[in-house]
Kinemage of the C-alpha trace (Angstrom):
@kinemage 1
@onewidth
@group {chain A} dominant
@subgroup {mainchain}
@vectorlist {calphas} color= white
{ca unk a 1} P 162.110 51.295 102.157
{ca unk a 2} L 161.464 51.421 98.276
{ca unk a 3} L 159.124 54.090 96.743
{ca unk a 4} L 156.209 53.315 94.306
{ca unk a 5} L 153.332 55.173 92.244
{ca unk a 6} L 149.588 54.478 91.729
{ca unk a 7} L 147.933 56.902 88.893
{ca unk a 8} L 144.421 56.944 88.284
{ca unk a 9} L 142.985 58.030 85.455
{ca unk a 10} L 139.486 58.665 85.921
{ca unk a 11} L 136.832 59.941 83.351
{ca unk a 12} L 137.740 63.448 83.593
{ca unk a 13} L 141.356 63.695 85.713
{ca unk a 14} L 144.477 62.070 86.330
{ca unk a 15} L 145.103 61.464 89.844
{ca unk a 16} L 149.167 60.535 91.291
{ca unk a 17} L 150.646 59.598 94.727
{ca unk a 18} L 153.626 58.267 95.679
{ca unk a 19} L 154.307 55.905 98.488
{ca unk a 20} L 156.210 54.147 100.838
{ca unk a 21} L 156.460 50.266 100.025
{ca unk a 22} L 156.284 49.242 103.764
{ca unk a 23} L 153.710 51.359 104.959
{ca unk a 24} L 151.546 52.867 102.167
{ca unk a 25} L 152.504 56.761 103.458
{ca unk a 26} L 151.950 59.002 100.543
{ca unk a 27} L 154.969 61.232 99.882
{ca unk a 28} L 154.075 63.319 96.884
{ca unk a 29} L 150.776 63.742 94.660
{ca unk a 30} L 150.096 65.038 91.214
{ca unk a 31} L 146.622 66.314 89.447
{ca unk a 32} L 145.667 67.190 86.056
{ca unk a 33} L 142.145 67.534 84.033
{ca unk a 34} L 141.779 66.151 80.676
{ca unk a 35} L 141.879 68.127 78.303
{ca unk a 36} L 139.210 68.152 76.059
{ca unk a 37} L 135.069 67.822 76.699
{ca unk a 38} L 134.661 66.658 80.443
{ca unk a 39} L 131.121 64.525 79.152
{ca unk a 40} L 132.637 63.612 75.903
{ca unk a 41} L 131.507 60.021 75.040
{ca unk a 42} L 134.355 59.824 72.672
{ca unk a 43} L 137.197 60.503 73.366
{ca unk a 44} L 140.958 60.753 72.213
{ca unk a 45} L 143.309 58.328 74.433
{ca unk a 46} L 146.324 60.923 74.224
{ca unk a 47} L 144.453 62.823 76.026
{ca unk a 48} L 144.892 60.353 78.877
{ca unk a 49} L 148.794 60.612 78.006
{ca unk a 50} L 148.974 64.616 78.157
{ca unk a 51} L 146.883 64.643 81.628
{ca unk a 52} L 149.005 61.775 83.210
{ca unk a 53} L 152.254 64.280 81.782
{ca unk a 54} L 151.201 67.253 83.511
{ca unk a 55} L 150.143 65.336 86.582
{ca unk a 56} L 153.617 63.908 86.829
{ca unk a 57} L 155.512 67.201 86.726
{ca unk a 58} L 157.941 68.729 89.327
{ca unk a 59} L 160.132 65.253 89.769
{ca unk a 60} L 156.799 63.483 91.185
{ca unk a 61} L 157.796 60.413 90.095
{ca unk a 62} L 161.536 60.581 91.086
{ca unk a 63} L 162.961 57.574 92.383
{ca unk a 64} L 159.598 55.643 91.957
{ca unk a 65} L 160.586 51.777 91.119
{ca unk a 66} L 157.194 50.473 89.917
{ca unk a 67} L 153.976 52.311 88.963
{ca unk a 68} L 150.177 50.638 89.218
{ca unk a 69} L 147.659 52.232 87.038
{ca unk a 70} L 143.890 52.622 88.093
{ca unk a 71} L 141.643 53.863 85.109
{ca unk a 72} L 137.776 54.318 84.081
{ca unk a 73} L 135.739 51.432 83.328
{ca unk a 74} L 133.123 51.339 80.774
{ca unk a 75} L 135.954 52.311 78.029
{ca unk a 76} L 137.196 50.900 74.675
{ca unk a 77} L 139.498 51.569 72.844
{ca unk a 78} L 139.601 49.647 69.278
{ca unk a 79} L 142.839 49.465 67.368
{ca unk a 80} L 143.579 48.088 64.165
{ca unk a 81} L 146.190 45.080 63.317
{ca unk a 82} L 149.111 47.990 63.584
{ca unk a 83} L 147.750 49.243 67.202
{ca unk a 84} L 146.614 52.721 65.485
{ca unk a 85} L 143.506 53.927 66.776
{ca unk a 86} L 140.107 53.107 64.438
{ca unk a 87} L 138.387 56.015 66.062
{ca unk a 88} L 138.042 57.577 69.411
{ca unk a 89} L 137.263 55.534 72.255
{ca unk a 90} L 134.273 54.975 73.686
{ca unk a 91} L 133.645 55.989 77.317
{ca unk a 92} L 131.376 56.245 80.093
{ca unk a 93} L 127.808 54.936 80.242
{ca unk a 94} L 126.939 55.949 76.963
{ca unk a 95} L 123.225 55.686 76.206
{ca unk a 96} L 123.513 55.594 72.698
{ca unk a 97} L 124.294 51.983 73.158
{ca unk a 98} L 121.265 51.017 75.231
{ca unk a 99} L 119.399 49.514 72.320
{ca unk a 100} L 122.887 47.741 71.068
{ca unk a 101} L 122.443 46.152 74.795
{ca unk a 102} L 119.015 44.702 74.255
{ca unk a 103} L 119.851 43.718 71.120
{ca unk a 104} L 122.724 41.372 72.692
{ca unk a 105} L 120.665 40.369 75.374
{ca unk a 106} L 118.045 38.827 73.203
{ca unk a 107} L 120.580 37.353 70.542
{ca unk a 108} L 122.141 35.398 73.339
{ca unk a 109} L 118.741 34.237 74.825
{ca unk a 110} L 117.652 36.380 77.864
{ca unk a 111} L 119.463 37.694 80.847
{ca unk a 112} L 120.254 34.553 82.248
{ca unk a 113} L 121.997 33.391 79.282
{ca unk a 114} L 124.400 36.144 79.712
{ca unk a 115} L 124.457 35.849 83.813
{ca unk a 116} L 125.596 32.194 83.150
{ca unk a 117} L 128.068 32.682 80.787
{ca unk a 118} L 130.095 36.055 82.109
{ca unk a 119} L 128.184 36.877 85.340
{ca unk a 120} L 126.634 40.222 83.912
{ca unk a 121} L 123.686 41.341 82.310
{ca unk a 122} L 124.926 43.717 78.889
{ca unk a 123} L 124.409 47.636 79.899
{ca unk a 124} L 125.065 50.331 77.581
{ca unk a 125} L 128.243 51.045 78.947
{ca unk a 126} L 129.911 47.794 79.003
{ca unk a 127} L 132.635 46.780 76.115
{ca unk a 128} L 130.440 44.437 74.546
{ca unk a 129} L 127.332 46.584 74.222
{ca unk a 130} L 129.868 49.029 72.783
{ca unk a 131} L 131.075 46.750 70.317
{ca unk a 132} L 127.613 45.939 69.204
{ca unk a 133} L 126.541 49.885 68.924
{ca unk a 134} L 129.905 50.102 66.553
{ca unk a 135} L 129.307 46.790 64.477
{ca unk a 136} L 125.315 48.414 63.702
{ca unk a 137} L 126.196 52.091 63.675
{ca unk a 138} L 129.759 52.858 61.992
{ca unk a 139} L 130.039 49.534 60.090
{ca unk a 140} L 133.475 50.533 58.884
{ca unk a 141} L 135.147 51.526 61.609
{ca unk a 142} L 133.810 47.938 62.852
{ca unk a 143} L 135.537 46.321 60.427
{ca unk a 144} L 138.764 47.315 61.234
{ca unk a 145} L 138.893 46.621 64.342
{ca unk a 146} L 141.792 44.098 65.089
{ca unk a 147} L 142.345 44.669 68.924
{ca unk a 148} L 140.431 45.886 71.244
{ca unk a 149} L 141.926 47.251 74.918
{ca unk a 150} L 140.438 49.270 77.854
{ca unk a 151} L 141.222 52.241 79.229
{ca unk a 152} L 143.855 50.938 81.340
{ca unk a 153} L 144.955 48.402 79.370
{ca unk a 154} L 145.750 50.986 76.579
{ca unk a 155} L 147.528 53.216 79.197
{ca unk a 156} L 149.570 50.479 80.636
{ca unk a 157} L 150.841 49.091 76.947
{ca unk a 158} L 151.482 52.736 76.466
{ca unk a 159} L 153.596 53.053 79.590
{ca unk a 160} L 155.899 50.070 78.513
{ca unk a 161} L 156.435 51.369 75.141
{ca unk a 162} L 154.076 49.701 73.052
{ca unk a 163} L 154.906 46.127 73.503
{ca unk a 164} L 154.057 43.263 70.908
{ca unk a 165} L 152.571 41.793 74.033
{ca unk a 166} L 149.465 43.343 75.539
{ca unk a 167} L 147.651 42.804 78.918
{ca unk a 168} L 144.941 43.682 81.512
{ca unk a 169} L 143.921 41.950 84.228
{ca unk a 170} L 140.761 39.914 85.928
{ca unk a 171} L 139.181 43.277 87.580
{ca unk a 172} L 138.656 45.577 84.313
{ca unk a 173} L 138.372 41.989 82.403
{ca unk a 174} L 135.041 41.027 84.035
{ca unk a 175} L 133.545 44.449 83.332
{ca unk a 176} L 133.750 43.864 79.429
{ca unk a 177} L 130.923 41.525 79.137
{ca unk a 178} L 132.804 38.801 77.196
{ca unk a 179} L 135.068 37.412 80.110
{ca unk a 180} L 133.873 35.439 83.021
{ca unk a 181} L 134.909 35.799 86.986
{ca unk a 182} L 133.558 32.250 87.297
{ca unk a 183} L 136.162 30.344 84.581
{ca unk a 184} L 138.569 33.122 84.684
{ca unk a 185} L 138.575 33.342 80.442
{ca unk a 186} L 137.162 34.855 77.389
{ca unk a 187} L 134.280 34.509 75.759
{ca unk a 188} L 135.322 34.876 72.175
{ca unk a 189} L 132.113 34.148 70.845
{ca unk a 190} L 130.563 36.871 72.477
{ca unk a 191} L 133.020 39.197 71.003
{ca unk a 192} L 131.660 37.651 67.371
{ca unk a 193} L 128.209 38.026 68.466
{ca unk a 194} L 128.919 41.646 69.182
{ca unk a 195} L 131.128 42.522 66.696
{ca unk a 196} L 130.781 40.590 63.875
{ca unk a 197} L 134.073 38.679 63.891
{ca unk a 198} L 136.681 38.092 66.348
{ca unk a 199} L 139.291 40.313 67.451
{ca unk a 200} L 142.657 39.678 69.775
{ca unk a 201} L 141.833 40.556 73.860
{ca unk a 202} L 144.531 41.310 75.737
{ca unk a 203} L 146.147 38.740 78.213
{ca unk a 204} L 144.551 38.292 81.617
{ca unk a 205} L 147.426 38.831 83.934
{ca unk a 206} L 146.921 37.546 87.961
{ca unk a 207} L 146.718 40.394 90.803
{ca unk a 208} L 150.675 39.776 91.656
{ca unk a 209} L 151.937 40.108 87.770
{ca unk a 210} L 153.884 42.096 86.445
{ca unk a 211} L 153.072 43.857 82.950
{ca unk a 212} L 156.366 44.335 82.100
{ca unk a 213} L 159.096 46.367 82.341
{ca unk a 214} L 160.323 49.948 81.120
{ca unk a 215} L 163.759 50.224 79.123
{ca unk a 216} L 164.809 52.317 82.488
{ca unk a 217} L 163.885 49.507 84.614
{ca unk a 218} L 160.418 50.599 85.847
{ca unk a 219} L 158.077 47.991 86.759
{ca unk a 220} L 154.465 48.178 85.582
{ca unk a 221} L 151.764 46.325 87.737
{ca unk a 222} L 148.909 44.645 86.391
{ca unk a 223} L 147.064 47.740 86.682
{ca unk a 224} L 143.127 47.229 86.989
{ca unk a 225} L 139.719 49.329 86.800
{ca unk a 226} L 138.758 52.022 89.244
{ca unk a 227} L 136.487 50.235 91.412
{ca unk a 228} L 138.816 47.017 91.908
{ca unk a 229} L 141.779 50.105 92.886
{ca unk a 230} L 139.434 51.598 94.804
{ca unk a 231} L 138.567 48.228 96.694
{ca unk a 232} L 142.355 47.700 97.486
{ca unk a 233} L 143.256 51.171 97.984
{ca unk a 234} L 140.357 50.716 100.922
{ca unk a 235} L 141.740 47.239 102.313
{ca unk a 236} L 138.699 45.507 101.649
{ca unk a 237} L 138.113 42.284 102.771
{ca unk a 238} L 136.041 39.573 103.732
{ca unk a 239} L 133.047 40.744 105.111
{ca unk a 240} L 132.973 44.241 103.865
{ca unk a 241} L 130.824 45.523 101.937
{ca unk a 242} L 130.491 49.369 100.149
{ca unk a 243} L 127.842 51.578 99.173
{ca unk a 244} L 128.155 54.170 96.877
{ca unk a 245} L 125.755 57.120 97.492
{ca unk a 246} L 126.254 59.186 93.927
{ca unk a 247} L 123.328 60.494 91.933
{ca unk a 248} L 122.157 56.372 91.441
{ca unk a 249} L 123.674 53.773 94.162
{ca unk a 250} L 125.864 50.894 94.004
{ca unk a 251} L 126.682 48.090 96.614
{ca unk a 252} L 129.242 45.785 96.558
{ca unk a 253} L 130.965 43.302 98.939
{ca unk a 254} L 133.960 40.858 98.779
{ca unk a 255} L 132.780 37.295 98.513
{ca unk a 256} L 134.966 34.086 97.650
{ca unk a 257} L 132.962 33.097 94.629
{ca unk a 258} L 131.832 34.619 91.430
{ca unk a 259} L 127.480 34.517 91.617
{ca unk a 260} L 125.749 33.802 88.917
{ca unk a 261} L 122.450 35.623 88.995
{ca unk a 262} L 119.713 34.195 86.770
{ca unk a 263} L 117.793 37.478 86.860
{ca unk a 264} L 120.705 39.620 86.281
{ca unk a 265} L 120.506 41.924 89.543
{ca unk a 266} L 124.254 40.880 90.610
{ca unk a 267} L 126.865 42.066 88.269
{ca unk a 268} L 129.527 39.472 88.845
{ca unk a 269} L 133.240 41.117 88.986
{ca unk a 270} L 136.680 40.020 90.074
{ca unk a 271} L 138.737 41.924 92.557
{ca unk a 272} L 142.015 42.878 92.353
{ca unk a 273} L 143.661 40.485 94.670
{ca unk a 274} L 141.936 37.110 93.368
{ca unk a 275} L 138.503 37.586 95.270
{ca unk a 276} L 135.288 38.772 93.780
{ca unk a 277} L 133.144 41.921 93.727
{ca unk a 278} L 129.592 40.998 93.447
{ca unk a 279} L 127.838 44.042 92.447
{ca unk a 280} L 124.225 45.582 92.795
{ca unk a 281} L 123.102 48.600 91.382
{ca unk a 282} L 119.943 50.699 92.051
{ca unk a 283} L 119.227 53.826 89.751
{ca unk a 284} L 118.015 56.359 92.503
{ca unk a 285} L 120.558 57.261 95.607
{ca unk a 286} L 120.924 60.825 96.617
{ca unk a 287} L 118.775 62.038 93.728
{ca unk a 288} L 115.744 60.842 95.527
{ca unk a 289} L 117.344 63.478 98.464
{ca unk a 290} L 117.632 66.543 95.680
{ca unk a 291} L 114.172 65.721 94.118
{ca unk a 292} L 112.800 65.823 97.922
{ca unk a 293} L 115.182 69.158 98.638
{ca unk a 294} L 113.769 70.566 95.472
{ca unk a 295} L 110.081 70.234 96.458
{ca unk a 296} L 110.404 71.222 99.961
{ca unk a 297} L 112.281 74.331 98.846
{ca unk a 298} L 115.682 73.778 100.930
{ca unk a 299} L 118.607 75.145 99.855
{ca unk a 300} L 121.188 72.464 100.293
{ca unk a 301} L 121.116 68.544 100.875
{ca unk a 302} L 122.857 69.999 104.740
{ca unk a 303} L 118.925 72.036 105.047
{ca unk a 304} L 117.552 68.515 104.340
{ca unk a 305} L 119.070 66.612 106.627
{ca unk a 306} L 118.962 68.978 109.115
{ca unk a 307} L 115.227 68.712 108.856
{ca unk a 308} L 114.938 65.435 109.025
{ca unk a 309} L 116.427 64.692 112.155
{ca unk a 310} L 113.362 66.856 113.595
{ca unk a 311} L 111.056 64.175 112.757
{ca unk a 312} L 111.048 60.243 114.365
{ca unk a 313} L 112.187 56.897 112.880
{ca unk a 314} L 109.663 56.107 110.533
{ca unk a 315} L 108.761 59.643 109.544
{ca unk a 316} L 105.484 59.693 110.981
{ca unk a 317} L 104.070 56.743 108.782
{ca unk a 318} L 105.877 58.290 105.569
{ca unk a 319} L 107.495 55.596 103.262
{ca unk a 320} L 109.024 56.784 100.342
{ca unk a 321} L 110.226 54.598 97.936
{ca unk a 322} L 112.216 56.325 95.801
{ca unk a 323} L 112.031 54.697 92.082
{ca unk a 324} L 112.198 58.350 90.815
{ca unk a 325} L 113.805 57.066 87.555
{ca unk a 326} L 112.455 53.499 87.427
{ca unk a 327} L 114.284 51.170 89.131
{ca unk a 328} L 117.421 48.346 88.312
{ca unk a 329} L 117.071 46.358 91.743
{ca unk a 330} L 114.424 45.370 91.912
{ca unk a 331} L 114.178 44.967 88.201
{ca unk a 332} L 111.235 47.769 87.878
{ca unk a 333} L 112.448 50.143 84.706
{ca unk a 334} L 108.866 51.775 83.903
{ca unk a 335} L 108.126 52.392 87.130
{ca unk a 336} L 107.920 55.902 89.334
{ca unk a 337} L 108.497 56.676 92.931
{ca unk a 338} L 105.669 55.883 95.750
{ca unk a 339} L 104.978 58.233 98.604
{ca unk a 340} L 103.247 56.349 101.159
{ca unk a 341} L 101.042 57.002 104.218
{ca unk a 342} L 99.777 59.970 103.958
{ca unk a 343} L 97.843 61.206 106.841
{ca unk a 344} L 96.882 64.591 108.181
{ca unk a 345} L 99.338 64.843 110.954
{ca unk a 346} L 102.327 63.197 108.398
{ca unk a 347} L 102.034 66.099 106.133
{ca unk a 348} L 105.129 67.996 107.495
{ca unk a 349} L 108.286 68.644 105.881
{ca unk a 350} L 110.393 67.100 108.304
{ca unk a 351} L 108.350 64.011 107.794
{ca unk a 352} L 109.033 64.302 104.229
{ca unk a 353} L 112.379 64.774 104.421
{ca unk a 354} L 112.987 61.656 106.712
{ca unk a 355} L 111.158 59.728 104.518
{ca unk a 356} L 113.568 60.707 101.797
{ca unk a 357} L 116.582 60.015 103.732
{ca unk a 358} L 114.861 56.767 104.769
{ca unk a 359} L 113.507 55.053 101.449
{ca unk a 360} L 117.272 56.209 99.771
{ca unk a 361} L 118.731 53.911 102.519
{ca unk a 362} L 116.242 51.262 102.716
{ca unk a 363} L 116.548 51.177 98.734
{ca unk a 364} L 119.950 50.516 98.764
{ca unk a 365} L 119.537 47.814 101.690
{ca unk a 366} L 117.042 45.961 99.739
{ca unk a 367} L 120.181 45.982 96.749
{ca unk a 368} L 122.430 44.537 99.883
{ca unk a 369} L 120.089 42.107 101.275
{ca unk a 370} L 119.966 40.460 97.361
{ca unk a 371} L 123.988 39.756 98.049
{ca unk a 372} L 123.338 38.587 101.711
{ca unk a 373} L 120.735 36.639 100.026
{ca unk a 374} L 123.653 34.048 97.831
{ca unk a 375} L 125.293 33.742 100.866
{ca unk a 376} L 127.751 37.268 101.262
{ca unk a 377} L 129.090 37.795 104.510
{ca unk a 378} L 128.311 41.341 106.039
{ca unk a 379} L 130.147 42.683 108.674
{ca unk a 380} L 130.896 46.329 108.076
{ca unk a 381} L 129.712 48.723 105.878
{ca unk a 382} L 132.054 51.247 103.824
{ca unk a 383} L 129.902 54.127 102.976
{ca unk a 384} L 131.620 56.245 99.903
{ca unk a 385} L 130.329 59.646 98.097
{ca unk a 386} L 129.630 62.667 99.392
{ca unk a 387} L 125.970 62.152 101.010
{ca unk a 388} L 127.632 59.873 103.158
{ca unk a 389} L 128.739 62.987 105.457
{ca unk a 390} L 125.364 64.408 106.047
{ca unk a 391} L 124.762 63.943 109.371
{ca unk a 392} L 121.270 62.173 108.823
{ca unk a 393} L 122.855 59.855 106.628
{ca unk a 394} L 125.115 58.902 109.348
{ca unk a 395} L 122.540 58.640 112.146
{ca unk a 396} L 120.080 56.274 110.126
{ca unk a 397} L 122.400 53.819 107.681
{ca unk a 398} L 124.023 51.969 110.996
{ca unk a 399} L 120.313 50.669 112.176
{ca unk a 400} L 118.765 50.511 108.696
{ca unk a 401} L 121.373 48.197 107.217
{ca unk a 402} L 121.909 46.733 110.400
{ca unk a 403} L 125.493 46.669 110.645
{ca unk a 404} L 128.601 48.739 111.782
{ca unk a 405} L 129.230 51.757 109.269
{ca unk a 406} L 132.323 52.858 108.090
{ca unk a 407} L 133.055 56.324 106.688
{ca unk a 408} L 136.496 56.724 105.248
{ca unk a 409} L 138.112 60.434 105.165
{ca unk a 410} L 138.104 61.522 101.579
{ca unk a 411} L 141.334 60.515 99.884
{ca unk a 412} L 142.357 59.552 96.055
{ca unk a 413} L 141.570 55.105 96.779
{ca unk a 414} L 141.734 54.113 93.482
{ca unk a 415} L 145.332 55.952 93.396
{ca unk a 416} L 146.212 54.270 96.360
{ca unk a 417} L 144.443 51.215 95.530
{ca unk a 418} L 147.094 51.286 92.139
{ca unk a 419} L 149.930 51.588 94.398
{ca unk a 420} L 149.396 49.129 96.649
{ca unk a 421} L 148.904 46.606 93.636
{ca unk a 422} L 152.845 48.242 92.090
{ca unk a 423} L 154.384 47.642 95.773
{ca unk a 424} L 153.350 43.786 95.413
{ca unk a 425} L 154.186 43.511 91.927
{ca unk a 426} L 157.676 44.831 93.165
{ca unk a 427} L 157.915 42.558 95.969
{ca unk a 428} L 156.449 39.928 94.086
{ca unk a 429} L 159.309 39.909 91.539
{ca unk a 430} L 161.915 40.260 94.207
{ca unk a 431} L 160.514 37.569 96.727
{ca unk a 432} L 160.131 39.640 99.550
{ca unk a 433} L 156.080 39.802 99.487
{ca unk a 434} L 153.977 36.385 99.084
{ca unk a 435} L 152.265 36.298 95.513
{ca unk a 436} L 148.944 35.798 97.290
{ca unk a 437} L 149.539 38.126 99.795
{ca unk a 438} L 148.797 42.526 99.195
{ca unk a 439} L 151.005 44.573 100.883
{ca unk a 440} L 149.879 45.209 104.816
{ca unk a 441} L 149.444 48.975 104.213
{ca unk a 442} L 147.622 50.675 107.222
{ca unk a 443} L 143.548 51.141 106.022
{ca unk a 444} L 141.863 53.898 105.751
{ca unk a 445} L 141.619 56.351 108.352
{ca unk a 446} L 137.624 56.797 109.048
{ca unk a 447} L 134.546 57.218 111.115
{ca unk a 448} L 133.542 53.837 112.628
{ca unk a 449} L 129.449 54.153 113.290
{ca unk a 450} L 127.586 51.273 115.413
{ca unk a 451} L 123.431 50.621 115.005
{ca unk a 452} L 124.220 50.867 119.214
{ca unk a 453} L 120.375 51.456 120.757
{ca unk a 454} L 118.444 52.380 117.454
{ca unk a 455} L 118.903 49.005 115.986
{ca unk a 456} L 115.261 48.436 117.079
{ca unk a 457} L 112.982 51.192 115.463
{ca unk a 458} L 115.362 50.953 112.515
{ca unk a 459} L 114.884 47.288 112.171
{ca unk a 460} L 110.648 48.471 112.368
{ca unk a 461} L 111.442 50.914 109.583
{ca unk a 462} L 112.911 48.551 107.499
{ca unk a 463} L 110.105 46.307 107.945
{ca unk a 464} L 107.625 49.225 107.048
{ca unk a 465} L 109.178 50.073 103.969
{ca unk a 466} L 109.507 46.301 103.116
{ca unk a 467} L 105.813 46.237 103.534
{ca unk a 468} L 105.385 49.029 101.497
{ca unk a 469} L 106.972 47.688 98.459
{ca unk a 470} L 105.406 45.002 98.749
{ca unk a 471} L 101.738 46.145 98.552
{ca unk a 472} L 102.668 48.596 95.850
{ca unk a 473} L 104.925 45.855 93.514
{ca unk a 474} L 104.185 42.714 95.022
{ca unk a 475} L 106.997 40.177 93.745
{ca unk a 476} L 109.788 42.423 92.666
{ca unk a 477} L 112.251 40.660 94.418
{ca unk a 478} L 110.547 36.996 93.301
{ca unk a 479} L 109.707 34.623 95.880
């Protein structure tokens, strides 16, 4: 039995655990916030250092023999031909970087310019669009930029000391917006484009790598960006797929292939262990729920859903579709949410409230049917965030998305997910695991949920909400 570590440093905490190599057990855990401004856009990296310190105290880490470190995508950090810091790094989704994103988006030709050459459409929160904002904003700063690393890129180079060499790997790589799943390199060019003139990327390491070792003998893993961790620290495979239920939706699934979508709905990422993440994002999840909550006067997303189940699959002829803030997938950005089939004897609250409930699932099956559209295999469903515990959540997603549901007990996955990746870096390097091979860790312990008898009516309120959308925005999703 050999101990490792997984650390995840998230945008506002630093997560530990420490496990067992064979079996994935987790021993001992550490937390710390940031210090600092929790919604701060810029931030200082040390900051990362001091939380991951604290986190790490009370012999934590004793006896660990590798470490794997998850951290927040949609960071850079630019450094200047010493390593020093040009300015703060830039984190999290930041808007002020939308128009930066259009700007690339239209300089390279359209969005399926850049879905051909790195899988992704630009956002504001992706390195590139970051880049841009800095090149047109703080033209100095630009200038000096030499280097330029992720979050837990930066961490990792950290971790070993500062070494002349520096590395990331294919997960946070294909969230910059200048490397490609598909060919597995850079995009230099698009650095140029962004920045005004090239810079050094780290090196792309593969899922089994090491980074390198510390002067007391601790090996670092690859390391790799939360939602790769997360995917590993889950035990994803082929044929699963996730959604995310936060305040906007996400679903992803493991496929064997990087897509290329020509109108930029699928965000094309690697995994962690050599597969891909195809991605699809919507902008309205469980906001469409608090919107509903908030105009029906309930207290709590719980008063919601307990409503709901009063009503009947379909909510009485209710379709809701739930664009509240526009809408990514389908591509729909000006638009505003529909309530649909209104009648005298629909005009209940518990009708409403289905509805909600309803249109935020059949949203985010309409983002999963564009995967199982190129071909991705869908077997189970992982369903992550908080929402996912509300009981009406649980009693419609199974027949909606038509497919068994999975809903894992809370626990730290991107940690875990880091872990996982240190234990076969470690075995890896001593040839007791297979390069190509994670660790068999036992998965995630979880509620398994079938579609069972309902399958049916929730196949008819699919189709009724399908209907829906298309009368309203006929052609969103093309032919």
């Amino acid at each position: 039995m050999g101990i490792v570590a997984g650390l995840d440093s998230s945008a506002e905490f630093t997560r530990i655990v420490v496990c067992d190599t064979d079996t994935g057990a987790v021993l001992r855990q550490g937390y710390a916030p940031h210090p600092g401004e929790p919604k701060a856009v810029d931030v200082d990296p040390q900051s990362w250092l001091l939380s991951l310190g604290e986190a790490a105290t009370g012999g934590i880490l004793e006896g660990v023999e590798a470490i794997g470190v998850s951290a927040q995508q949609n960071g850079l950090v630019p450094l200047d031909a010493q390593g020093g810091l040009v300015r703060p790094a830039l984190v999290r989704n930041d808007k002020r970087a939308q128009v930066a994103a259009a700007d690339l988006v239209e300089s390279l030709g359209g969005r399926q310019a850049w879905a051909e050459a790195v899988g992704c459409v630009p956002g504001p929160g992706q390195a590139v669009a970051k880049l841009r904002w800095l090149a047109r904003t703080e033209p100095d700063h630009a200038r000096r930029i030499a280097m330029i690393l992720q979050p837990h890129d930066w961490l990792v180079w950290q971790l070993l000391g500062r070494p002349a060499r520096r590395t990331t790997d294919r997960g946070a790589a294909s969230g910059t917006g200048y490397w490609s799943a598909r060919t597995g390199s850079y995009r230099p060019d698009l650095v140029e484009l962004a920045l005004g003139h090239q810079a050094v990327l780290p090196e792309v390491l593969g899922p089994a790598e090491a980074a390198g070792t510390t002067p007391e003998g601790l090996l670092i893993s690859a390391g790799t960006g939360e939602t790769m961790a997360a995917a590993l620290g889950l035990g994803l495979g082929r044929g699963d797929a996730v959604v995310s239920l936060g305040a906007s939706g996400s679903v992803m699934a493991v496929h064997h292939e990087a897509l290329a979508d020509p109108g930029g709905m699928i965000t094309s990422f690697a995994d962690a262990t050599g597969m891909h993440l195809p991605v699809v994002h919507t902008s309205n999840a469980v906001r469409a729920l608090r919107g509903t909550a908030e105009m029906l006067g309930t207290e709590s997303l719980d008063e919601l859903s307990a409503l709901a189940m009063k009503s009947t699959p379909g909510a009485s002829g209710l379709v809701l579709l739930p664009y509240l803030e526009g809408e990514r997938t389908p591509n729909l950005p000006h638009t505003a949410g529909t309530l649909s089939g209104l009648r005298r004897e629909s005009m209940k609250p518990e009708h409403l409230a289905r509805a909600a409930f309803e249109g935020m699932i059949c949203a985010l099956g309409d983002a999963l049917d564009v995967l199982r559209g190129r071909g991705v295999e869908v077997r189970r469903i992982f369903l992550l965030g908080a929402a996912g515990a509300l009981p009406a959540v649980q009693a419609l997603a199974p027949a909606l998305f038509g497919a068994q549901v999975v809903v894992p007990q809370p626990a730290d996955y991107a940690a875990l997910g880091a872990a996982r990746q240190a234990a076969w870096a470690l075995g890896a390097a001593r040839d007791t695991l297979s390069p190509t091979t994670p660790p068999a860790w036992q998965g995630a312990a979880a509620q398994v949920l079938e579609p069972g008898e309902e399958l049916a009516a929730g196949q008819a309120v699919r189709q009724q909400y399908v209907a829906t959308r298309e009368q309203i925005h006929p052609g969103a999703f093309g032919a």
